[in-house]
C-alpha positions in Angstrom: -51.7 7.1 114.9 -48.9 9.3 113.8 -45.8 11.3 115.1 -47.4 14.5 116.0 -44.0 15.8 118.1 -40.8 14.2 119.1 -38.4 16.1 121.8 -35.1 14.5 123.0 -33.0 16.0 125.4 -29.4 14.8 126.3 -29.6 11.3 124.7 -26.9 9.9 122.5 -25.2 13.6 120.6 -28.3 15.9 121.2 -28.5 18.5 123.6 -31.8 19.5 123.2 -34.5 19.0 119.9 -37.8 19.0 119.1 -39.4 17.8 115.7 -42.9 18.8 114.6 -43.4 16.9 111.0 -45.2 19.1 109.0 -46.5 17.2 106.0 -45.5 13.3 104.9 -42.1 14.3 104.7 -39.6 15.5 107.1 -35.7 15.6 106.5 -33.6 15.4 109.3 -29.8 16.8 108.0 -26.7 18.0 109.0 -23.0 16.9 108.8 -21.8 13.8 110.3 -21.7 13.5 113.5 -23.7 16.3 114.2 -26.8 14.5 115.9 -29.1 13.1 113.3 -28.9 9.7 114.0 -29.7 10.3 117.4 -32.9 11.7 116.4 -34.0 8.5 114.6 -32.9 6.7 117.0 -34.5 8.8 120.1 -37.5 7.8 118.6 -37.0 4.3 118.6 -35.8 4.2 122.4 -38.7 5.8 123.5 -40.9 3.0 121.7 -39.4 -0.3 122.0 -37.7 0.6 125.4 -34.5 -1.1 126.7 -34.2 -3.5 123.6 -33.4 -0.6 121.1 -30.8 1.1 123.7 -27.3 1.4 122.3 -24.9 1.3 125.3 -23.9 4.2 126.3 -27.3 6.2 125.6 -26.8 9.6 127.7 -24.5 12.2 126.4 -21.4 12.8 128.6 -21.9 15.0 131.3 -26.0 14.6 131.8 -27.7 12.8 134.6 -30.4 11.4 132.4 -32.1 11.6 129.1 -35.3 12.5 128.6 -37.4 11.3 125.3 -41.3 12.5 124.6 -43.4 11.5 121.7 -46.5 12.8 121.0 -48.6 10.0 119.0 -52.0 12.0 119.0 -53.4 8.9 120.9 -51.0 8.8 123.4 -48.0 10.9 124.6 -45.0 8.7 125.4 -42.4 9.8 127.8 -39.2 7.6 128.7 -36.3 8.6 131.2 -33.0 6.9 130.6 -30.1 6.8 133.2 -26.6 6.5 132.1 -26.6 3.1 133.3 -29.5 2.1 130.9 -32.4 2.0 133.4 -35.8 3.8 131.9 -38.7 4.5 133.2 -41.6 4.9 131.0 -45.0 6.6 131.0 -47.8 6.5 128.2 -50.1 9.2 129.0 -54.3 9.0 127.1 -55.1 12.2 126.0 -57.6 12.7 128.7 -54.7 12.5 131.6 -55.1 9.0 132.6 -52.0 6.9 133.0 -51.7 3.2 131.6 -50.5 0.9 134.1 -48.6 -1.2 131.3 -47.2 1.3 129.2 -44.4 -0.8 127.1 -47.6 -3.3 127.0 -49.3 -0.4 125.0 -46.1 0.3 123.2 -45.6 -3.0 121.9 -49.3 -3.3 121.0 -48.6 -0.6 118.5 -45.2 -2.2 117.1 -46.3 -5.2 115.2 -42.9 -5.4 113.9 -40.4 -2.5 114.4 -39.3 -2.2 110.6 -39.9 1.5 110.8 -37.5 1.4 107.7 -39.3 1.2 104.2 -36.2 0.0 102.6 -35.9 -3.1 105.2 -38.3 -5.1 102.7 -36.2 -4.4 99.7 -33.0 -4.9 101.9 -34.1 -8.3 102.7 -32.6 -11.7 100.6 -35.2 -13.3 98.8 -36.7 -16.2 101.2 -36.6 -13.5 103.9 -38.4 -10.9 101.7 -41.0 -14.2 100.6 -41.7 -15.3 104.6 -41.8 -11.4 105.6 -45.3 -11.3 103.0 -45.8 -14.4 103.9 -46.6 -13.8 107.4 -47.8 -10.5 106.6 -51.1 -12.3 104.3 -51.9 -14.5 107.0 -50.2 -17.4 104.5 -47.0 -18.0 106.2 -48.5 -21.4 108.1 -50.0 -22.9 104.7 -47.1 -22.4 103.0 -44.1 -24.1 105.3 -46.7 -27.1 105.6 -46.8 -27.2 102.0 -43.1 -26.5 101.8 -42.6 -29.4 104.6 -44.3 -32.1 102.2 -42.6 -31.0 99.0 -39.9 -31.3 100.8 -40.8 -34.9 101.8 -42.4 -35.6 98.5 -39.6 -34.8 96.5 -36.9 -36.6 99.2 -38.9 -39.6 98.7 -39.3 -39.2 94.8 -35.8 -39.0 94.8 -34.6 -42.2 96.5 -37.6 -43.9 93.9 -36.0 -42.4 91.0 -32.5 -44.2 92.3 -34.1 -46.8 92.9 -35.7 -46.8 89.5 -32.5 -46.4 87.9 -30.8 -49.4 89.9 -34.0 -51.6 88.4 -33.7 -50.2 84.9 -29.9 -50.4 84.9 -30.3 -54.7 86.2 -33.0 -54.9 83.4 -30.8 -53.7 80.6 -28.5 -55.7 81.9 -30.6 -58.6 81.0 -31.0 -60.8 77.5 -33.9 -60.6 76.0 -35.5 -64.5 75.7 -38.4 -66.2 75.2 -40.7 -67.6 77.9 -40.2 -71.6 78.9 -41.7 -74.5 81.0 -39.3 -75.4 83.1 -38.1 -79.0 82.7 -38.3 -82.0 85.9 -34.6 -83.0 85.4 -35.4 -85.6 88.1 -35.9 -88.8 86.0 -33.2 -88.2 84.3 -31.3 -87.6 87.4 -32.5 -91.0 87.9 -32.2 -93.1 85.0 -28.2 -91.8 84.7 -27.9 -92.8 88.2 -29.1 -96.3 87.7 -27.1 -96.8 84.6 -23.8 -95.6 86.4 -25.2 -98.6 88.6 -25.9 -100.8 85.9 -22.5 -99.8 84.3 -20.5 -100.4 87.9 -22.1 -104.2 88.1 -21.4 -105.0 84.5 -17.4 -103.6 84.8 -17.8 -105.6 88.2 -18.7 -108.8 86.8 -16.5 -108.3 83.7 -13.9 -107.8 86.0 -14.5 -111.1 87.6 -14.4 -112.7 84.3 -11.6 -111.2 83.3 -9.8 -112.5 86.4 -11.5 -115.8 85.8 -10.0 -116.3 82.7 -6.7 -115.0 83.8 -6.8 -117.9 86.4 -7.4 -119.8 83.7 -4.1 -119.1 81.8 -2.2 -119.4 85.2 -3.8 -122.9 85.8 -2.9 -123.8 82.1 0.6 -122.7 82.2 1.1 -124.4 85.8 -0.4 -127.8 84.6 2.2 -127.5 81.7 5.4 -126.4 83.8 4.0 -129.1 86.1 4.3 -131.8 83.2 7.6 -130.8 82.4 9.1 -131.0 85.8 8.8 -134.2 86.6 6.4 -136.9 86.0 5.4 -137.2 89.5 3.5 -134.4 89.1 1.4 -135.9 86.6 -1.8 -136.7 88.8 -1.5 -132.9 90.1 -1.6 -131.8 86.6 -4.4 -134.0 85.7 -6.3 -132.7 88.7 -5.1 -129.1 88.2 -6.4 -129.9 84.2 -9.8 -130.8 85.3 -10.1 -128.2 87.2 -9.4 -126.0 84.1 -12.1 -127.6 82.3 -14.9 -127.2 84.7 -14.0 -123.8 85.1 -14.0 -123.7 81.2 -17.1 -125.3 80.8 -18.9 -122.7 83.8 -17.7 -119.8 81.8 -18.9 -120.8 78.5 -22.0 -121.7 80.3 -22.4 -117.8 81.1 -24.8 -115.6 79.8 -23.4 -113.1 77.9 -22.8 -109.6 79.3 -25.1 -106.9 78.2 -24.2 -103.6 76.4 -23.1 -100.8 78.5 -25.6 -97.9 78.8 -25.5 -94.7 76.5 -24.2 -92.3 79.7 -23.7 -89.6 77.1 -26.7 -89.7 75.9 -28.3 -89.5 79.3 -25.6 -86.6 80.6 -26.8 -84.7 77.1 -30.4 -84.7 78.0 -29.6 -83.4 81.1 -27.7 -80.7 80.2 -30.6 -79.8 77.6 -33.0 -79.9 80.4 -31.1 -77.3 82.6 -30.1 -75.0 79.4 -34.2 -74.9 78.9 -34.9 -74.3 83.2 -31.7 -71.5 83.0 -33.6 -70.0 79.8 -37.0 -70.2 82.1 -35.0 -68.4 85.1 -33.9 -65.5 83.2 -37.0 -64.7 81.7 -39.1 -65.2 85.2 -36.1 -62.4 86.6 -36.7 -60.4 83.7 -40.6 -60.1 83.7 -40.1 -59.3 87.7 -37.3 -56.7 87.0 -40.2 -55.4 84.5 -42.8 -55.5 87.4 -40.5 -53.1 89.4 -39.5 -50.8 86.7 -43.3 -50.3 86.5 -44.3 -50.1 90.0 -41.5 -47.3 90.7 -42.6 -45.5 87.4 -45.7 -45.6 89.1 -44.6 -44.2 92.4 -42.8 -41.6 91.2 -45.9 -40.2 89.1 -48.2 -40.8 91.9 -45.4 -38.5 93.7 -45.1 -35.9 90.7 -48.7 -35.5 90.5 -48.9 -34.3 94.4 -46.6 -31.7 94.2 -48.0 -30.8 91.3 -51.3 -30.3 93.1 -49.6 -28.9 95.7 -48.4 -25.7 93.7 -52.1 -25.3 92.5 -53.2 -25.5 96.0 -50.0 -23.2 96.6 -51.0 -20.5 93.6 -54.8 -20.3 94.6 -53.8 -19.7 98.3 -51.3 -16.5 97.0 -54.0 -15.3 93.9 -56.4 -15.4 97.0 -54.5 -13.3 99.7 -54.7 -9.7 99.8 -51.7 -8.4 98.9 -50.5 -4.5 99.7 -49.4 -4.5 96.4 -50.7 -5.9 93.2 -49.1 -8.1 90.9 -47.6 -10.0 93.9 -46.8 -13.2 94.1 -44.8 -15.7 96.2 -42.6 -18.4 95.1 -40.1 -21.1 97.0 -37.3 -19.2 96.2 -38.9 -15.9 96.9 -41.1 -12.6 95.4 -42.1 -12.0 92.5 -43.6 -8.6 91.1 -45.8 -9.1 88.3 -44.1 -12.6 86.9 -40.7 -11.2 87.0 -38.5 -12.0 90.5 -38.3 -8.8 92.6 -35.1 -8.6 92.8 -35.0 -7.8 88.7 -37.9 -5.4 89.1 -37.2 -1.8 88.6 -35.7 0.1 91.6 -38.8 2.3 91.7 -40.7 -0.8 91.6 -38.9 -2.8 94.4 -39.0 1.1 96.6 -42.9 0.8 96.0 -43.6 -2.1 97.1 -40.6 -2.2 100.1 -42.7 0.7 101.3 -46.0 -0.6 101.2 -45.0 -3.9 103.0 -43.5 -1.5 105.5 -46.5 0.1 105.8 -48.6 -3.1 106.3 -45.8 -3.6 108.6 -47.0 -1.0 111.3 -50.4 -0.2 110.8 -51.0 1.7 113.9 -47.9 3.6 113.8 -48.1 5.9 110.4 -44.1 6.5 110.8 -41.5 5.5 108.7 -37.9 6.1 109.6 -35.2 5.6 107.0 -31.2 5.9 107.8 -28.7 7.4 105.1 -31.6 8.8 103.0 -28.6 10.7 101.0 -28.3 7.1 99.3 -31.9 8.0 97.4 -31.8 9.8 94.2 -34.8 12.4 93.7 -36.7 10.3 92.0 -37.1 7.3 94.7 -37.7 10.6 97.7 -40.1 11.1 96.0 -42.0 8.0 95.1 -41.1 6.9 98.9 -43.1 10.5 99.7 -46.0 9.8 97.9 -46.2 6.6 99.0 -46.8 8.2 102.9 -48.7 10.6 101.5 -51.1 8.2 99.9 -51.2 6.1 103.3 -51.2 9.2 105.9 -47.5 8.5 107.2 -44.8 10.1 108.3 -41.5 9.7 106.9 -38.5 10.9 108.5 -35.7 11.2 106.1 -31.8 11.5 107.7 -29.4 13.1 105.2 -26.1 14.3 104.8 -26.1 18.1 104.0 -23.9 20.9 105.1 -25.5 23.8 103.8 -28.7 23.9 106.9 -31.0 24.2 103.6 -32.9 21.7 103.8 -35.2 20.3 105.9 -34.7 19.9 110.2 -30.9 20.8 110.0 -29.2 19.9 113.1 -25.7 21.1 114.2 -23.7 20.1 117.8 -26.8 17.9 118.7 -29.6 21.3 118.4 -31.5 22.1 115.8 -30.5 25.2 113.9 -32.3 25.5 110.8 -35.9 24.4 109.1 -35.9 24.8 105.5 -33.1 27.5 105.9 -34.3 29.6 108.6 -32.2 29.9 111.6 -33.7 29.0 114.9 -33.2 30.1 118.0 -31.2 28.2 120.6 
């Protein structure tokens, strides 16, 4: 449906207008502060109700304000005190009164971006979730955006881990692969030779003291003698002591070699070189094992975001965009392969007007706000834009010579297209 009349009366700066768009454009001028705002924003009051009320919404000195729009469909009248209280009636062509008027209302406002520059006002994720939600895709892609996020979280801690493994693997000599060596027999055989070799030094000891014994005994027996002869018997006694004790030691075995501990400790310390070289290649092939396996992962973790972005680009060449050569990205819109936000400003106003339209497909009106920002060129293509689509667009500019379009002066209009009207 579309704006077939709009009267305010006493709301914001206006005393008293009515608008009658007569064709897809209407321009609502005058100086600043004269009222044109108000207009714009009259309209928006009377739709949305209490949520689009600025706060002090009746001009000074009126009880109330009074706000009509005539949709065609429905006719849409809402009272507004000075304390922002509204009452609100949506009337059906045939008389009857709906019950639930700002029900109906907001049945027609899908989204109140009345503005056709909103889109192209918007920063790029917003602009990507607005079409997003707008093609029915706006689930599909935060689920696939929550598991990229997730896949590429968890690819990242692999790939740190991978390059802690790869780092501890360069870190490592290259050697050859060994059977380790059982350094237990030898353990054994060197400790029974320290054995062997503590009983021999033991008994050599013995000996040793033995024969030192021996030399005492001699040299007592001969002191003896030479003291005095009564001593004599002692000395023989003492002599033949000396010579059993001689005659036991040459009666001995002789002591055995002592062991080769070098040799021993050497083959020991050749076994554990060979079980170390063992150990470093056994850490090696399992530092191998996990650089693979985390390769692995991270591939496995590659390949399903990269299925995900096919799944992601068939789900966008699918959709039916308002425009075409649309397409959605993370980061945001792109127009025909190139980011909207490079595109041509006649591009981006194209397509900012057709989302707008999407937008608000039972309310054919677009409303834009300092319309004296747009050259010729982008009025126009915004024109035939509603032209094309059957909306309205109502256009506030900046102009102090009442030529051109609804000119409005002390909240009235005085002029359309030049000629005076009548208070």
């Amino acid at each position: 449906m579309k704006l077939i009349r709009l009267t305010a009366e006493n709301f914001l700066r206006l005393h008293a207008v009515e608008i009658k768009p007569d064709g897809a454009l209407v321009q609502i001028s005058g100086r600043n502060g004269a009222g044109k705002s108000s207009v714009l924003r009259a309209l928006e009051a009377a739709l949305a109700g209490k949520a689009a009320l600025p706060a002090d919404p009746v001009r000074h000195g009126a009880d109330e304000a009074v706000i009509e729009v005539d949709l065609g469909d429905f006719l849409v009248k809402r009272t507004v005190k000075p304390d922002g209280h509204t009452t609100l009636t949506v009337t059906a062509p045939s008389g009857a009164k709906f019950s639930s008027p700002q029900k109906i209302l907001d049945g027609l406002l899908s989204s109140l971006a009345f503005d056709p520059l909103a889109f192209s006002r918007m920063k790029p994720r917003e602009q990507r979730d607005t079409l997003a939600t707008l093609v029915g895709l706006s689930q599909m892609l935060a689920e696939l955006d929550r598991a990229q996020r997730a896949d590429y979280d968890e690819r990242t801690a692999v790939n740190r881990d991978l390059r802690t493994a790869t780092a501890r693997l360069s870190a490592l000599p290259a050697v050859e692969a060994v059977e380790p060596v059982d350094v237990s027999a030898a353990l054994a055989d060197i400790r029974a030779a320290r054995q062997e070799r503590d009983r021999i030094s033991a008994a050599q000891l013995q000996r040793d003291d033995a024969a030192r014994q021996l030399e005492r005994w001699r040299v007592e027996a001969t002191t003896k003698r030479q003291e005095a002869t009564r001593l004599l018997n002692e000395a023989a006694r003492l002599e033949q002591s000396a010579d059993d004790q001689e005659q036991h030691l040459a009666a001995l075995a002789p002591l055995p070699d002592q062991p080769n501990l070098a040799a021993l400790e050497q083959r020991l310390e050749q076994a554990e070189a060979i079980n170390a070289q063992h150990r470093a290649f056994a850490q090696r092939e399992r530092e191998l094992a996990a650089v693979a396996q985390l390769e692995a992962i991270a591939q496995r973790i590659t390949d399903q975001m990269a299925a995900r972005e096919t799944e992601r680009a068939a789900a966008i060449q699918a959709a039916a965009f308002p425009v075409a050569g649309i397409g959605i990205t993370e980061e945001g819109v792109t127009l025909n392969g190139v980011p909207l936000e490079q595109a041509s400003t006649a591009e981006q106003l194209r397509l900012s007007a057709a989302i707008g339209m999407a937008l608000n497909p039972k309310l054919r009106v677009m409303v834009i706000r300092d319309g004296s920002l747009l050259d010729e060129d982008s009025l126009r293509l915004l024109t035939e834009a509603a032209a094309a689509e059957d909306f309205v667009l109502l256009v506030e500019t900046v102009d102090t010579t009442g030529q051109v379009g609804i000119y409005i002066e002390d909240g009235a209009v005085h002029a359309v297209n030049g000629q005076a009207v009548a208070a």
